[in-house]
C-alpha positions as CSV (number, residue, x, y, z in Angstrom):
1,X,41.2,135.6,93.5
2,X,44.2,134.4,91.7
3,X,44.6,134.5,87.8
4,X,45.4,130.9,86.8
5,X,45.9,131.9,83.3
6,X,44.5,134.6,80.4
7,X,44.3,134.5,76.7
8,X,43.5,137.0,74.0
9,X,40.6,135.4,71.2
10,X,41.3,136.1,67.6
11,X,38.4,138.2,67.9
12,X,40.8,140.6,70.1
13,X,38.9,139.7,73.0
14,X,41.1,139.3,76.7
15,X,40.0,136.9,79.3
16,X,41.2,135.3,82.6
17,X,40.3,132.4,84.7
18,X,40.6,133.3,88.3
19,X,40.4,130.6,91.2
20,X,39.8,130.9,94.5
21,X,39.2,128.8,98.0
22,X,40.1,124.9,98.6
23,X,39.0,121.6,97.6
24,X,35.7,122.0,99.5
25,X,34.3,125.2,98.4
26,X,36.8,126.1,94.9
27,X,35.6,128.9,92.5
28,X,36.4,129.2,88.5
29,X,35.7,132.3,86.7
30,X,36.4,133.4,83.3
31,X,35.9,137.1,83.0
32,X,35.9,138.6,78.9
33,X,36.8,142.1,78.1
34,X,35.9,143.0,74.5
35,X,38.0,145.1,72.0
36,X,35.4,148.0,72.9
37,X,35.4,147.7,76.5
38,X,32.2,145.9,77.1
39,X,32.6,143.2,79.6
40,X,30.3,140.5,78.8
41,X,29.0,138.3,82.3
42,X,31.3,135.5,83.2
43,X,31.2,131.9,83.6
44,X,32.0,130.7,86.8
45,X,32.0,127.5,88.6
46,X,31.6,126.9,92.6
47,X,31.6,124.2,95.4
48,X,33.5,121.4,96.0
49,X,36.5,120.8,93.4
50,X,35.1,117.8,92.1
51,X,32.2,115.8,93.3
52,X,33.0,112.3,95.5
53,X,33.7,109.9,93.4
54,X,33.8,112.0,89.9
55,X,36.9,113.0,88.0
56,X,35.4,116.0,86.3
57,X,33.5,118.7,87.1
58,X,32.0,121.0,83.7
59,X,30.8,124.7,83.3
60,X,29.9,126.1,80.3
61,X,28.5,129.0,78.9
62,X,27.1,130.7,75.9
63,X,26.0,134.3,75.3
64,X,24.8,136.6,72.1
65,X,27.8,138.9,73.0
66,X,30.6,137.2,74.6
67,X,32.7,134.0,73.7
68,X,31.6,130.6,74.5
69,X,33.9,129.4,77.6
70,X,34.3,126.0,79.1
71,X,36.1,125.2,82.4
72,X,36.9,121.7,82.9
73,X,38.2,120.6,87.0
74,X,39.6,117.4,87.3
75,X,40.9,115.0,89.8
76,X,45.1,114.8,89.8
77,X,45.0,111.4,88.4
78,X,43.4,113.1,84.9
79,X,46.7,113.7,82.8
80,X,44.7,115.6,79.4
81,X,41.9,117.6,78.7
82,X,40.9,117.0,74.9
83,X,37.8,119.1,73.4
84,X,36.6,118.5,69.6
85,X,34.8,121.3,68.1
86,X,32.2,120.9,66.0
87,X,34.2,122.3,62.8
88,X,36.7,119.4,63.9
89,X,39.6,120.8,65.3
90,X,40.8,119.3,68.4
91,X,42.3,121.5,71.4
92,X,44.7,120.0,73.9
93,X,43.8,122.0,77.0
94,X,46.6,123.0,79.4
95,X,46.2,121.7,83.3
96,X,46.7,124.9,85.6
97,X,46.9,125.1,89.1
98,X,48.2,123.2,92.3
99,X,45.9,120.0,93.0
100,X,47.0,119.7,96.6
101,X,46.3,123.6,97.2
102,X,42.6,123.5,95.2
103,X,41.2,120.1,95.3
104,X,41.7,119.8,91.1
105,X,43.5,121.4,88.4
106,X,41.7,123.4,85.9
107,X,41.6,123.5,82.0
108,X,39.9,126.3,80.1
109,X,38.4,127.1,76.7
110,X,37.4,130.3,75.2
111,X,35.7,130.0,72.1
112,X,34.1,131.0,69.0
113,X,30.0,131.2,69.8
114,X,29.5,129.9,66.4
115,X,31.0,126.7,67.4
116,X,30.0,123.6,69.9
């Protein structure tokens, strides 16, 4: 696995997003380590990049003790990733990775669970 990028939450919470394999068979984690040292269970995506004909391919998660995450992989032609949360801020995602290397590049989200 390769970390494509990591964050810290306000929350003091660390996470990564970690890819691995080609455009054919791609995975996306995000892994969470809480101030305490609990890992909550990851999100993680798997299988082809992005389906035929799509531009995007979605995971998300949701748990009682870990962030929300959302991974978005999309086609090289997709220039932006914008998310609105539900209190109305907008994020700008960055685009991380090598299309030609993994099929898509990858944005990422770790948020607040009391948000959508």
């Amino acid at each position: 696995m390769t970390v494509l990028a990591s964050g810290t939450a306000a929350d003091g919470t660390t996470w990564e997003l970690d890819v691995s394999g080609n455009a054919r068979d791609l995975s996306t984690m995000v892994s969470q380590r809480r101030p305490d040292g609990r890992k909550p269970w990851g999100i993680g995506c798997a299988g082809p990049a992005v389906e035929p004909g799509r531009r995007v391919k979605v995971c998300v998660s949701a748990a009682d003790d870990a962030l929300r995450t959302f991974i978005a992989r999309v086609t090289p032609d997709v220039r932006a990733v914008v998310v609105t949360l539900s209190e109305g801020t907008r994020e700008d995602l960055v685009l991380y990775g090598d299309p030609a290397r993994l099929g898509a590049r990858v944005a990422v989200l770790v948020y607040s669970p009391d948000l959508d």
